[in-house]
RONU-813871 format. One line per 5 residues: number of its first residue (from 1); their letters; for each residue x, y, z of N, C-alpha, C, O, CB. Coordinates in pm, 1 decimal, always signed. Glycine has a CB too. Example, Ala and Ser with C-alpha at 12.3 -4.5 7.8 and 13.67 -1.06 7.14 Angstrom:
1 = as = +1319.0 -569.0 +780.0 +1230.0 -450.0 +780.0 +1320.0 -330.0 +780.0 +1423.6 -331.9 +846.5 +1130.8 -447.3 +904.6; +1285.0 -225.0 +708.0 +1367.0 -106.0 +714.0 +1290.0 +3.0 +787.0 +1340.9 +113.8 +803.9 +1408.4 -59.8 +572.5 $
// end
This chain:
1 = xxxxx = +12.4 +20299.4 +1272.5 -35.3 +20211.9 +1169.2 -183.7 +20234.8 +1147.6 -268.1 +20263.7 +1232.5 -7.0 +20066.3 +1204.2; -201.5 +20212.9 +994.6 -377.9 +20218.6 +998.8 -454.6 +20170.0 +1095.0 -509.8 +20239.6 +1180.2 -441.1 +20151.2 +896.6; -467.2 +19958.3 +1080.0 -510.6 +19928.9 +1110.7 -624.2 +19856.1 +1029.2 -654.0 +19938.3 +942.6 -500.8 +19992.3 +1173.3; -664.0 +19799.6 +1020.6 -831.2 +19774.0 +948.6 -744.8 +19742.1 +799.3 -738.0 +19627.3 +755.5 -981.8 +19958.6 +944.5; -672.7 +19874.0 +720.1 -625.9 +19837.1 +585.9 -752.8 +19842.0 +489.8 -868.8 +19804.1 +505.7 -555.3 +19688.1 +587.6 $
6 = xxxxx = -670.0 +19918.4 +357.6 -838.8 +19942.9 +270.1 -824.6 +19831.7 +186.7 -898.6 +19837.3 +88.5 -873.8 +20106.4 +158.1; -760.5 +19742.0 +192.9 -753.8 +19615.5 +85.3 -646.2 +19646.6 -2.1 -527.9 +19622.2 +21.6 -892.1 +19591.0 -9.2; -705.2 +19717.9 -135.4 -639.9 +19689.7 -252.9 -612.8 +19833.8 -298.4 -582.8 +19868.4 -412.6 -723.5 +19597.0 -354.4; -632.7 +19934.8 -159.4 -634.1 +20126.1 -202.8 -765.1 +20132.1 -324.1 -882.2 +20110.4 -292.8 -430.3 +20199.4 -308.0; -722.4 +20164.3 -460.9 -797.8 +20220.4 -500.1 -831.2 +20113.6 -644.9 -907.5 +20115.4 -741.5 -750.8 +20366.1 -501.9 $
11 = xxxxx = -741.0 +20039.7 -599.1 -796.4 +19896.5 -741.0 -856.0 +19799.5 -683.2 -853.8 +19800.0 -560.1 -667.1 +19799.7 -834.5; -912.1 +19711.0 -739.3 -1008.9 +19618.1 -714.6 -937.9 +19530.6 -654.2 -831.5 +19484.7 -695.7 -1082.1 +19568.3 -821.1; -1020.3 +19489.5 -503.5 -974.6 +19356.4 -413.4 -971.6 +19251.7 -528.8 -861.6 +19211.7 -566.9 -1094.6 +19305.2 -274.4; -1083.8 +19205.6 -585.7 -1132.8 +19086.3 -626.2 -1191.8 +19108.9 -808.3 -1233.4 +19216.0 -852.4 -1260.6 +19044.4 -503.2; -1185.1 +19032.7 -855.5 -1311.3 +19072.2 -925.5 -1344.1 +18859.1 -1030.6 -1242.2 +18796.1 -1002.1 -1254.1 +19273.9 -1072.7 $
16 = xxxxx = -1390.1 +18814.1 -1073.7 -1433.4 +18687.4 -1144.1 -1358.7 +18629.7 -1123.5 -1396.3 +18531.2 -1059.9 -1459.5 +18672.0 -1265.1; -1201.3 +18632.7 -1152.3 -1066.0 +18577.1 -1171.7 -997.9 +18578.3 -1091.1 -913.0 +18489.1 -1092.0 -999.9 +18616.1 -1249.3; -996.7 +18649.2 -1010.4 -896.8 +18676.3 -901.7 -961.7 +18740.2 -744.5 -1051.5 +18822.0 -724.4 -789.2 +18789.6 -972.4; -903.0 +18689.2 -680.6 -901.5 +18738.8 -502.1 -796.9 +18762.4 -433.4 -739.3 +18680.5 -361.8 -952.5 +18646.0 -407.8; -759.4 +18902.2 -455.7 -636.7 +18978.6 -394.3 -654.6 +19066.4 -240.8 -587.1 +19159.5 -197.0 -594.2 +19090.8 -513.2 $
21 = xxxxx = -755.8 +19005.8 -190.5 -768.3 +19101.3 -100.8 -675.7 +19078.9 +29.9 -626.7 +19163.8 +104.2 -909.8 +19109.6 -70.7; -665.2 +18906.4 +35.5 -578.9 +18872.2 +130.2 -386.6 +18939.5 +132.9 -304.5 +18985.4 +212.2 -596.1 +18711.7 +110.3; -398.6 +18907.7 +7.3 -247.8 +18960.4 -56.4 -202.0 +19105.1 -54.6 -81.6 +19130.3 -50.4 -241.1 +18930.8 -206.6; -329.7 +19238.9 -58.6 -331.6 +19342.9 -63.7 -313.7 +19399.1 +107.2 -270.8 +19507.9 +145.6 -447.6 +19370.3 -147.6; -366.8 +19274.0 +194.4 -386.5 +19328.7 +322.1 -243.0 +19289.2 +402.3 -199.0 +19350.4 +499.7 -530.2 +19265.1 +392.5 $
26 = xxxxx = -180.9 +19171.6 +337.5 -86.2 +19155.6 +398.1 +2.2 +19292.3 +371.3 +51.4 +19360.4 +461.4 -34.5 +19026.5 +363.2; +15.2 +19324.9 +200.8 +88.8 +19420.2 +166.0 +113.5 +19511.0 +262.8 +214.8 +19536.9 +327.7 +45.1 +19471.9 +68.6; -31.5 +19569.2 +261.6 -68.0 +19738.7 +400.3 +15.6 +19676.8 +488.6 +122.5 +19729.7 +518.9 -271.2 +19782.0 +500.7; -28.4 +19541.8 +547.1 +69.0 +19555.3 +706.5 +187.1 +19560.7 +700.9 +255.0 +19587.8 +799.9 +65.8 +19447.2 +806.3; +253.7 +19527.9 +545.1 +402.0 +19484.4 +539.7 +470.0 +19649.8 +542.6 +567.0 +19690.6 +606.4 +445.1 +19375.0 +374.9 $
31 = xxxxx = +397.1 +19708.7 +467.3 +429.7 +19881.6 +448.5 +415.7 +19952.2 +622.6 +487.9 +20024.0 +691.9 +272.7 +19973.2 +316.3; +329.1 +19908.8 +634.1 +261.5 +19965.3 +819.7 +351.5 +19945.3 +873.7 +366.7 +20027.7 +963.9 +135.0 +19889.6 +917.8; +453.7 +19849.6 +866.2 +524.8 +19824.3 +983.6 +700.6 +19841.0 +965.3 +793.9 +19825.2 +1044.1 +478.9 +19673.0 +1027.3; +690.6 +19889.3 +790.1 +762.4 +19935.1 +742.5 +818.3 +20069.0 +757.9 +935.3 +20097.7 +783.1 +731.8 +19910.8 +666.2; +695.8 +20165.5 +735.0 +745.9 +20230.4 +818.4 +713.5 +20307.0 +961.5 +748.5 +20423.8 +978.4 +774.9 +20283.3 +753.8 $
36 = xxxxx = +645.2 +20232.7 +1060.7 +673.4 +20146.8 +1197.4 +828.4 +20204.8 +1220.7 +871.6 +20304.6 +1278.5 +663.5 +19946.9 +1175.4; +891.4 +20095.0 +1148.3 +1008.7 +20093.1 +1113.3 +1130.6 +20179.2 +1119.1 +1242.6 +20174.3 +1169.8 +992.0 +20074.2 +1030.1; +1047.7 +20274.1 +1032.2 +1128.8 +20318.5 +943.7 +1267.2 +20307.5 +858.3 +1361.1 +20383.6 +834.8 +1127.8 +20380.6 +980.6; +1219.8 +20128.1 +812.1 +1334.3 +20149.9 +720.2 +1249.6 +20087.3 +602.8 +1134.3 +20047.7 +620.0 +1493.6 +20072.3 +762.6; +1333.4 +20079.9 +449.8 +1280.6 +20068.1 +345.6 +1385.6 +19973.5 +274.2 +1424.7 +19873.9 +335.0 +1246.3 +20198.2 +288.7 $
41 = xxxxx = +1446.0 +20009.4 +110.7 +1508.2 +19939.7 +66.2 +1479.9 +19764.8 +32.1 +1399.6 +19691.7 -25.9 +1590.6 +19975.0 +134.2; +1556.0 +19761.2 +80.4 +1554.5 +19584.2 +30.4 +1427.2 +19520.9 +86.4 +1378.4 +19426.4 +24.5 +1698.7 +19480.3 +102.6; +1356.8 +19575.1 +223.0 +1253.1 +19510.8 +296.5 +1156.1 +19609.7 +177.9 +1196.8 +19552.7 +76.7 +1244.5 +19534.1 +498.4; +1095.0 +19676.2 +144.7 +1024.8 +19683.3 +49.7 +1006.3 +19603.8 -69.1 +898.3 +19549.5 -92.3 +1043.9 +19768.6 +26.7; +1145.0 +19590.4 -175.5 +1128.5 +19511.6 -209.7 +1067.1 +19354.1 -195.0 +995.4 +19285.1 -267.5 +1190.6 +19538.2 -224.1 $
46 = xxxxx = +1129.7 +19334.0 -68.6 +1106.4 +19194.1 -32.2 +946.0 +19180.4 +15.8 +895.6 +19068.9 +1.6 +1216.2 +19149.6 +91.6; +866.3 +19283.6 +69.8 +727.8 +19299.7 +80.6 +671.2 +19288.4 -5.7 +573.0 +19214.4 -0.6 +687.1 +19388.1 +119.0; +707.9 +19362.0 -138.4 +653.9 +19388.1 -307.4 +672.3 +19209.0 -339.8 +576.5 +19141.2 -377.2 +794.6 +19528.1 -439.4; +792.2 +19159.7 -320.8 +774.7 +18984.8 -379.8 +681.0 +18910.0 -314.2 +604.1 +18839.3 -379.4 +907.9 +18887.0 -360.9; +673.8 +18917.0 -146.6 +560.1 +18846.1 -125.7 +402.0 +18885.3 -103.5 +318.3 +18827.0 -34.5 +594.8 +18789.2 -34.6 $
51 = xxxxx = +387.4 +19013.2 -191.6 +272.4 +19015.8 -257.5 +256.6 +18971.4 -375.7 +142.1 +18938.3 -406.8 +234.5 +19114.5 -261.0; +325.7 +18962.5 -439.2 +298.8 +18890.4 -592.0 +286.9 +18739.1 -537.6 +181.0 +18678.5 -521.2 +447.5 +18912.2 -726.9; +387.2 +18701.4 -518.7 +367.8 +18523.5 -453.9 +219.9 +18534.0 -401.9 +154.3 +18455.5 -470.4 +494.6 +18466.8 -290.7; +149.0 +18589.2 -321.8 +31.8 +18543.8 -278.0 -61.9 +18601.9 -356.6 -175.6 +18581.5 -314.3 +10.0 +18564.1 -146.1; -55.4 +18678.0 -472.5 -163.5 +18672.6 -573.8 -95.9 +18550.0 -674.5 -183.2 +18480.9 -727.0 -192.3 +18839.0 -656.3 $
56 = xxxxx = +5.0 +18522.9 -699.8 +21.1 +18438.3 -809.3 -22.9 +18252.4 -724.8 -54.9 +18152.9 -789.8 +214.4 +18470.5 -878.0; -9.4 +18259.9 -576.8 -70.9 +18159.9 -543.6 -226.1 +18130.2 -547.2 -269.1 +18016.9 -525.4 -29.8 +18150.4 -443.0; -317.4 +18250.3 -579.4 -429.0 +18297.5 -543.1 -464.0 +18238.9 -700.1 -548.0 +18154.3 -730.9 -442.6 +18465.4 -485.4; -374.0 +18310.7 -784.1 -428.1 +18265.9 -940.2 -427.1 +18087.9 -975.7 -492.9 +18036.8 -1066.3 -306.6 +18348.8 -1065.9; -335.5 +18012.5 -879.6 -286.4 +17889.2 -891.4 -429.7 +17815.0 -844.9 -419.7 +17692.7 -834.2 -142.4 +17862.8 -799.1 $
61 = xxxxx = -516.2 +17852.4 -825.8 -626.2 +17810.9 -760.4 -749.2 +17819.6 -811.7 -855.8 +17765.7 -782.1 -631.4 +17862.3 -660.2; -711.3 +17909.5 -907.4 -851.8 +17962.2 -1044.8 -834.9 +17824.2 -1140.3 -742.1 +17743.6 -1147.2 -801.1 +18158.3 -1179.1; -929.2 +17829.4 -1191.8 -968.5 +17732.8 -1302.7 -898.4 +17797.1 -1435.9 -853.3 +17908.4 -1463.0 -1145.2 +17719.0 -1318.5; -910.3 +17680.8 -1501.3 -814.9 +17718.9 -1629.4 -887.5 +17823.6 -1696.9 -941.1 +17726.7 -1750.6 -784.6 +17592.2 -1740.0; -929.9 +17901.4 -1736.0 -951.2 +18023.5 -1789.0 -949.7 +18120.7 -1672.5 -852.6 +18196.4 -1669.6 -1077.1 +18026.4 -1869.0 $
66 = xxxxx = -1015.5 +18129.1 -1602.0 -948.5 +18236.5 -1475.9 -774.9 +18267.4 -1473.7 -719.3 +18367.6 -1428.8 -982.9 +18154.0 -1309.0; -735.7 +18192.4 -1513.4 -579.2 +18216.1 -1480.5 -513.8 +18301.6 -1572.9 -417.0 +18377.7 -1570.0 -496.6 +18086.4 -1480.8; -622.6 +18253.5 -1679.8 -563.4 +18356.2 -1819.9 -547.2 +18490.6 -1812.9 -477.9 +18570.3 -1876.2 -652.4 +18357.5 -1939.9; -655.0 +18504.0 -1688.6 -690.9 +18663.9 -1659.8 -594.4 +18716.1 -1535.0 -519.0 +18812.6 -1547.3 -871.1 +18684.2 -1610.0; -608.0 +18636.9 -1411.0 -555.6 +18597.4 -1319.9 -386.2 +18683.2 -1260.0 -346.7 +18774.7 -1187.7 -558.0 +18456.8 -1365.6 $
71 = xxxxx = -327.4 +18557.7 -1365.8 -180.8 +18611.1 -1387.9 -144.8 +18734.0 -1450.7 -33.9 +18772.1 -1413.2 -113.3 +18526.0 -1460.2; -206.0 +18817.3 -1542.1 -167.1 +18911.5 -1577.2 -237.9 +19003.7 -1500.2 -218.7 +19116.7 -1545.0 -167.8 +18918.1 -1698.6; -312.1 +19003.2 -1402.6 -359.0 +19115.0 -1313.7 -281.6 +19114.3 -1216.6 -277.1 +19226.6 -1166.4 -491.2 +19112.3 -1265.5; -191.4 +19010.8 -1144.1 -114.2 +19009.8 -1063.8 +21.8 +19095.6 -1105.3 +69.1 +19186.1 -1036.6 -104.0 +18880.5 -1035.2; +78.7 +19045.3 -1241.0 +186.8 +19144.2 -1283.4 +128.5 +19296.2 -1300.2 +204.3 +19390.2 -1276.1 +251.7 +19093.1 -1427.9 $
76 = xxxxx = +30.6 +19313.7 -1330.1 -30.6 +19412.6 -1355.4 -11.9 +19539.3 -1159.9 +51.6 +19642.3 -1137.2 -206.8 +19333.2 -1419.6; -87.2 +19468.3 -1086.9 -116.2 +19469.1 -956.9 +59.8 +19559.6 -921.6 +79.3 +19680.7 -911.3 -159.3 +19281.3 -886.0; +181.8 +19422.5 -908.8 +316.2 +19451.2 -891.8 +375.0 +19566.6 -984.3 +470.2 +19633.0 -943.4 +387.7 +19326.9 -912.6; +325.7 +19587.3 -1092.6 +380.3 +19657.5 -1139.3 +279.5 +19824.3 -1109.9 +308.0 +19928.6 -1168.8 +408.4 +19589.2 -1276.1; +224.8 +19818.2 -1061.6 +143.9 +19942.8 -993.6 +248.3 +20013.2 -886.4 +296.3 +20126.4 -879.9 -8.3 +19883.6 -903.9 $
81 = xxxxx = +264.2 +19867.9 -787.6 +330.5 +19882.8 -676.3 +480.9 +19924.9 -684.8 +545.4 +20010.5 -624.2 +315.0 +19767.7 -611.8; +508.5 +19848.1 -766.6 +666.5 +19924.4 -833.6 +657.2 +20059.0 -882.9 +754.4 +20127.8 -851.8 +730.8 +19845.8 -973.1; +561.9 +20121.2 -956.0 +563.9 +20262.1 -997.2 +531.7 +20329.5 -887.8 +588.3 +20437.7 -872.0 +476.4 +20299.2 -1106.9; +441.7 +20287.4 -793.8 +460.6 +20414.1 -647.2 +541.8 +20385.7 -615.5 +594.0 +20497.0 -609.8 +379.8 +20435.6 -518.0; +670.3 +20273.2 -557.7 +770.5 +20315.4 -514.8 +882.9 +20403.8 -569.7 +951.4 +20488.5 -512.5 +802.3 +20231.3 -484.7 $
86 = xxxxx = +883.0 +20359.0 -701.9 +936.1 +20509.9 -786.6 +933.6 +20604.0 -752.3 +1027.9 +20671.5 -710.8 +890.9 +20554.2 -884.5; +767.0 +20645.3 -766.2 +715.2 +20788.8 -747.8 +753.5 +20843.0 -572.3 +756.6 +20958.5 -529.8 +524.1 +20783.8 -783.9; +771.0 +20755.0 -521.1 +768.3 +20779.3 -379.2 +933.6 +20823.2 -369.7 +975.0 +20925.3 -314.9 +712.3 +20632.6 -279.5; +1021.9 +20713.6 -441.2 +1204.4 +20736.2 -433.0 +1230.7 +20897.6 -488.6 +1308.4 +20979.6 -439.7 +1309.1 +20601.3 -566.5; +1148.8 +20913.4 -595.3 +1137.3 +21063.6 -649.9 +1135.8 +21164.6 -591.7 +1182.5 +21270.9 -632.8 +1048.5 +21090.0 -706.9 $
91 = xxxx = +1066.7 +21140.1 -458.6 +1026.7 +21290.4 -405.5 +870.4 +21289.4 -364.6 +812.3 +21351.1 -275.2 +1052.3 +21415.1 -534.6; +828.5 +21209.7 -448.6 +699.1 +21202.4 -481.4 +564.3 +21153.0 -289.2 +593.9 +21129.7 -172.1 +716.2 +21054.2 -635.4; +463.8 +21159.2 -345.9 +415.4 +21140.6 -189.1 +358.5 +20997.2 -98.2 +283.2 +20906.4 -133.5 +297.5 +21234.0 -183.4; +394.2 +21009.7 -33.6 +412.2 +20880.2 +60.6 +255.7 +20844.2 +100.0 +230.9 +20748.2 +173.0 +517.1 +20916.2 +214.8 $
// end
């Protein structure tokens, strides 16, 4: 396992609206130990949901215009994470 964890890889932990860094770090450990593991499937998925839950709890906590921004960086965020697992089911690199 890494260890330490780079946060958010190569997108922003945080930025006005949002604080994903907690949510990004759980992610790493959920993957780390995933494959630890080595297994995937449904526990990926189920890692990928409770990273969104803890940015969409993260946005629940912003002030009413923060959220505006908030929530769609979180789908934004998941849907990153869904295209590397794609790229990864592909062939693609781990």
């Amino acid at each position: 396992m890494r260890g330490g964890g780079d946060h958010c890889s190569s997108s922003r932990d945080k930025g006005e609206s949002w604080n994903f860094v907690n949510a990004c770090d759980v992610h790493d450990l959920g993957y780390d130990m995933m494959r630890f593991m080595r297994v995937g499937g449904d526990i990926r998925e189920s890692i990928d949901e409770l990273f969104y839950n803890e940015m969409k709890a993260n946005c629940s906590r912003q002030g009413f215009i923060q959220k505006g921004v908030c929530y769609p960086a979180a789908s934004m965020y998941l849907l990153a994470v869904q295209r590397r697992t794609s790229w990864d089911n592909a062939g693609g690199p781990t």
